[in-house]
C-alpha positions, -999 to +999 in steps of 0.1 A: +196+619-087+175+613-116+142+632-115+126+607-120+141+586-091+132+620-065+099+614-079+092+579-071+108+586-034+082+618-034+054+590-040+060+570-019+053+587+014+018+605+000-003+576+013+007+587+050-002+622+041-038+612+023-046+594+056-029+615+080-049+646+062-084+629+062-077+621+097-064+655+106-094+670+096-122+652+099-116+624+125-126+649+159-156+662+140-166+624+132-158+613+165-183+636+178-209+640+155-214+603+139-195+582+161-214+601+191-185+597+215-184+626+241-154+654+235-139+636+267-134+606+250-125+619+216-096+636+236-087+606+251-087+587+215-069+617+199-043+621+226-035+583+235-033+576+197-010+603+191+013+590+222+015+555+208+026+568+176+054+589+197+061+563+218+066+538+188+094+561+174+125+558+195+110+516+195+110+515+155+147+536+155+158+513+178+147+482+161+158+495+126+189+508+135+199+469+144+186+460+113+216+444+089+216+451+048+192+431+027+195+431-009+170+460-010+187+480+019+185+482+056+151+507+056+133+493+026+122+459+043+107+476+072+082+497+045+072+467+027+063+451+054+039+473+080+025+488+049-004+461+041-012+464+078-012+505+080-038+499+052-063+474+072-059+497+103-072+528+086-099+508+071-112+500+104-107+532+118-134+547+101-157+519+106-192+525+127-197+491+150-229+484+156-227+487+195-229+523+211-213+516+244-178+503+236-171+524+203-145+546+220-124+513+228-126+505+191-117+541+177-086+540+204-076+506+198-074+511+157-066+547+158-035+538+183-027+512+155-028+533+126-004+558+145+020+526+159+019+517+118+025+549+099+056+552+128+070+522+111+070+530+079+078+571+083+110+563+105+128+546+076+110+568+047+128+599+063+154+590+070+163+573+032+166+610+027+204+604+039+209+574+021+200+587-014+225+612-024+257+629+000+253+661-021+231+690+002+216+704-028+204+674-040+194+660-006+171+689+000+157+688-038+146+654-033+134+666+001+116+689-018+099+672-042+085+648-015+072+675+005+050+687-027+041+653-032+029+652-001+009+680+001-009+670-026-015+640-012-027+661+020-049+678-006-063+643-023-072+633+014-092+664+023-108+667-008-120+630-007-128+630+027-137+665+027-168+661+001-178+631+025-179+649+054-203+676+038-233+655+032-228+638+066-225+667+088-249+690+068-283+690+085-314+700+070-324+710+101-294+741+104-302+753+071-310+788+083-280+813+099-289+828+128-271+857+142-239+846+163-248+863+187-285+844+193-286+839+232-321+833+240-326+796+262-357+790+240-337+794+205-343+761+185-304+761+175-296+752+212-328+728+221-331+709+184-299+683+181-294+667+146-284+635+148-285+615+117-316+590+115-306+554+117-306+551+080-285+580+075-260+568+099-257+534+080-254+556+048-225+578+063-208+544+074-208+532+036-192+561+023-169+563+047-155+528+043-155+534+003-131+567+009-113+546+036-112+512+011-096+541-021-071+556+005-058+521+019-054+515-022-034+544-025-010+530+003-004+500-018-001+521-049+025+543-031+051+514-018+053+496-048+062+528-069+087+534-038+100+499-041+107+497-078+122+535-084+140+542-054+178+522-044+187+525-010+227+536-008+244+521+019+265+550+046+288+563+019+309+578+050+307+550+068+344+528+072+346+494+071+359+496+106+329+512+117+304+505+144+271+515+144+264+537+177+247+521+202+208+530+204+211+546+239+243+561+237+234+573+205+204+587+222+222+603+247+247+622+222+218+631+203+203+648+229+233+665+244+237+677+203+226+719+205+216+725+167+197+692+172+178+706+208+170+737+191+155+728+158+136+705+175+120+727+202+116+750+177+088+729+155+080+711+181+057+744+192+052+747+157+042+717+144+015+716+172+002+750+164-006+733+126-021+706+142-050+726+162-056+744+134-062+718+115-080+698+137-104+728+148-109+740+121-134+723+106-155+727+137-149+765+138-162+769+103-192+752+115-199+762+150-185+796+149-182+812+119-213+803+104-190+786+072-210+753+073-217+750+036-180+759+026-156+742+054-148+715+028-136+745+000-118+764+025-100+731+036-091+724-001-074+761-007-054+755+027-038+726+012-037+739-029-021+770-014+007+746+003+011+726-027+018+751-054+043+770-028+064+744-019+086+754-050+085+789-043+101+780-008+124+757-018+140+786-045+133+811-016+153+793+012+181+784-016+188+823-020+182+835+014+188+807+035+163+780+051+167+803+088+150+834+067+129+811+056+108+804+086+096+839+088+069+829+063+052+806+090+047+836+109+017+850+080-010+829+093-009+844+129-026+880+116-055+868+096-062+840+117-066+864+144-089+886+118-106+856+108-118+852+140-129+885+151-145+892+116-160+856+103-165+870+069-167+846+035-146+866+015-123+870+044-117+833+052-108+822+017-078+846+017-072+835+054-070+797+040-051+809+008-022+826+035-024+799+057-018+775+030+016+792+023+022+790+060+021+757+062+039+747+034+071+763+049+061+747+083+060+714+066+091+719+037+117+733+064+121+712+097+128+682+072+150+699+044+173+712+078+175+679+095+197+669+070+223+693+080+217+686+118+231+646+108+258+662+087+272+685+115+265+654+143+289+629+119+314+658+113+318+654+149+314+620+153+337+607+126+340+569+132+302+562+136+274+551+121+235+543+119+228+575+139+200+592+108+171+567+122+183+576+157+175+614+148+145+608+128+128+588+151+134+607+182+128+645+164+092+624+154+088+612+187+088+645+204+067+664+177+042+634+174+040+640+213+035+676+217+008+672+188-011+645+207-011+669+238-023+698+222-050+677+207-060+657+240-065+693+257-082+713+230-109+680+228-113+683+261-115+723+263-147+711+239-162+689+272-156+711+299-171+743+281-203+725+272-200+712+236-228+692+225-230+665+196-256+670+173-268+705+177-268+730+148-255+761+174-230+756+202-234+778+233-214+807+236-186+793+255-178+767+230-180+791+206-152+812+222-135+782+229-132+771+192-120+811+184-091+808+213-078+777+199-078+787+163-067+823+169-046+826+197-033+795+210-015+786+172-004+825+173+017+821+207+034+786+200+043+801+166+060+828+183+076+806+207+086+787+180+104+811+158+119+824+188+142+801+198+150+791+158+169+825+161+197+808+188+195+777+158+237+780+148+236+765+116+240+792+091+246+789+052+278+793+057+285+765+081+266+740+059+292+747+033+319+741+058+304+707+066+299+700+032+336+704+023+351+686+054+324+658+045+335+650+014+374+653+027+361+626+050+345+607+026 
């Protein structure tokens, strides 16, 4: 593979990451604090439209895996084609309808969209991964330079929506810090909410719609770089006398597959610890750790942290293997902790700067070790074929799932603990609510996580094995 080939693949899925990162971040603090939905509805928003996207997954590797060869491949026409609509459905996402009473209907109904969409286009943009090269190393070099690209797109889409959300959630009415330890019922912070005056509401609106307008842009940027520098290979192991596996037996043997089970409980846990701290985060900054005026810079060395050590773990898990490399996910879990018994300035920006190089192993290894999963499935199952959208779509489905519970009940942890829209300081409760699921709720499904990726049985050694016997097959 030509580097510059790896790089147009790499391009191509950033769009999902710009608006999956805007959305990440900001989309539960805009729910609640310009969209004025309660935290019970946000959840419900945040956890249906995370289960539509799961649900879509074993759908769209169903459908695609029936798909027959184009002249531009079997995955390419289902990118083209649910791209222009992923756009419009992000557009409208953002959007602030003029009636109060139904807007959590219209955030589920586009958000549940946008999910359903990006589903379609990620199943096939994965799994092209095994269509591009049958070499490992170059596989997981390509897998590499899309998971840079990637976070860099995370880190366009935070920064862009990140400066937006400053000016809307920044009240000039919680320009003071009061100690975090304030309790008295007459304090100002608890009585005084700061909701944006009409005018500033239709202000918000515009400058949402004009980040949202640039990112659905970037999606159309992205596909046609994809289309025009990538060529889809056809199953290079594949015989002509080949079937393609059924979609629910293929299911089935998928599921009874061990290396599979285990690499996918194993992110599965972690995956969903990245997503509450992402999604909380921006809230605790605000609510509880007095980091109002710097959430947006904090967000942005998270995600330049990740970018510029994606390289650094892909040499790292080259020389010691990709299983050594998932100890690095583990950093986050003592200065989170710190960062949340000790909200200090100084403090957090090293926090974000570690947690950035957590997350970029987090992100860079689940998907540079799927590979090898496939490869040791079709070294068993010799005579057939189409099962990569199968084992894409289904490891998506469950960590899409797990995500959008963890979501739906850390939103709603928000209601029942009191947390109020609008007001410049939360009670107490919400306070140590926001702590808890920053500090240690990520800490314990990390832990679980890592856990059972110690029973994972594909070593370096074993990949080499597979490798030979592959290309004996092929």
């Amino acid at each position: 593979l030509s580097v510059c080939r790896k790089l147009c693949y790499a391009i191509g899925g950033a769009p999902n990451q710009v608006a999956g990162s805007a959305a990440a971040f900001f989309l539960q603090i805009f729910l609640l604090d310009i969209a004025h939905i309660t935290p019970f509805q946000a959840s419900l928003v945040l956890f249906i439209g995370k289960a539509s996207g799961a649900v879509t997954d074993p759908v769209a590797g169903f459908f695609i895996s029936k798909s027959k060869w184009t002249k531009i491949g079997r995955l390419m026409p289902w990118m083209l084609a649910c791209t222009p609509f992923t756009a419009v459905s992000y557009l409208l996402m953002w959007y602030l309808p003029p009636f109060v009473s139904g807007r959590v209907v219209w955030y589920l109904i586009f958000y549940c969209l946008f999910q359903a969409l990006t589903t379609l286009f990620q199943v096939p943009y994965t799994a092209l991964t095994m269509f591009l090269s049958t070499d490992q190393k170059e596989r997981d070099s390509a897998t590499a330079y899309r998971m840079t690209m990637e976070v860099l797109g995370t880190l366009i889409g935070a920064a862009l929506q990140g400066q937006i959300v400053a000016s809307a959630h920044h009240s000039h009415n919680c320009t003071t810090n009061p100690a975090l330890n304030t309790t008295s019922p007459t304090d100002s912070w608890h009585d005084s909410p700061s909701y944006p005056e009409p005018s500033d509401s239709l202000s918000h609106q515009v400058i949402y719609m004009i980040a949202a307008g640039v990112i659905g842009g970037v999606y159309l940027l992205g596909i046609t770089i994809l289309f025009f520098g990538v060529k889809e290979k056809d199953d290079p192991y594949a015989l002509n006398s080949d079937r393609a596996i059924p979609f629910c037996k293929g299911l089935r043997l998928t599921m009874k597959h061990g290396p599979y089970l285990k690499l996918t409980a194993s992110f599965l846990l972690i995956s969903t610890a990245v997503q509450l701290e992402q999604s909380n985060f921006v809230l605790f900054c605000t609510h509880a750790a007095d980091l109002r005026n710097h959430f947006q810079y904090l967000v942005v060395t998270i995600l330049v942290s990740a970018a510029v050590s994606i390289p650094f773990w892909q040499k790292f898990l080259q020389r010691f293997g990709k299983k050594c490399a998932a100890c690095g996910i583990s950093w986050m879990i003592p200065f989170a902790v710190m960062l949340v018994t000790i909200p200090n300035l100084i403090l957090a920006y090293f926090v974000a700067f570690v947690s950035g190089l957590s997350i970029a192993a987090s992100l860079l290894l689940p998907w540079s070790m799927l590979p090898d999963v496939v490869d040791n499935f079709r070294l068993q199952n010799p005579h057939g074929k189409g099962q990569e959208t199968i084992f894409y779509s289904s490891y998506v489905f469950f960590t899409k799932m797990s995500a959008g519970i963890g979501l739906g009940i850390s939103a709603a942890s928000l209601e029942f603990t009191g947390y109020k829209p609008g007001l410049c300081r939360q009670s107490n409760d919400v306070i140590l609510t926001l702590k808890i699921l920053i500090g240690a709720v990520p800490a314990v499904l990390i832990l679980g996580g890592l856990f059972i990726l110690l029973f994972y049985p594909i070593t370096e050694e074993s990949r080499r094995e597979t490798k030979l016997a592959l290309e004996v097959l092929r």
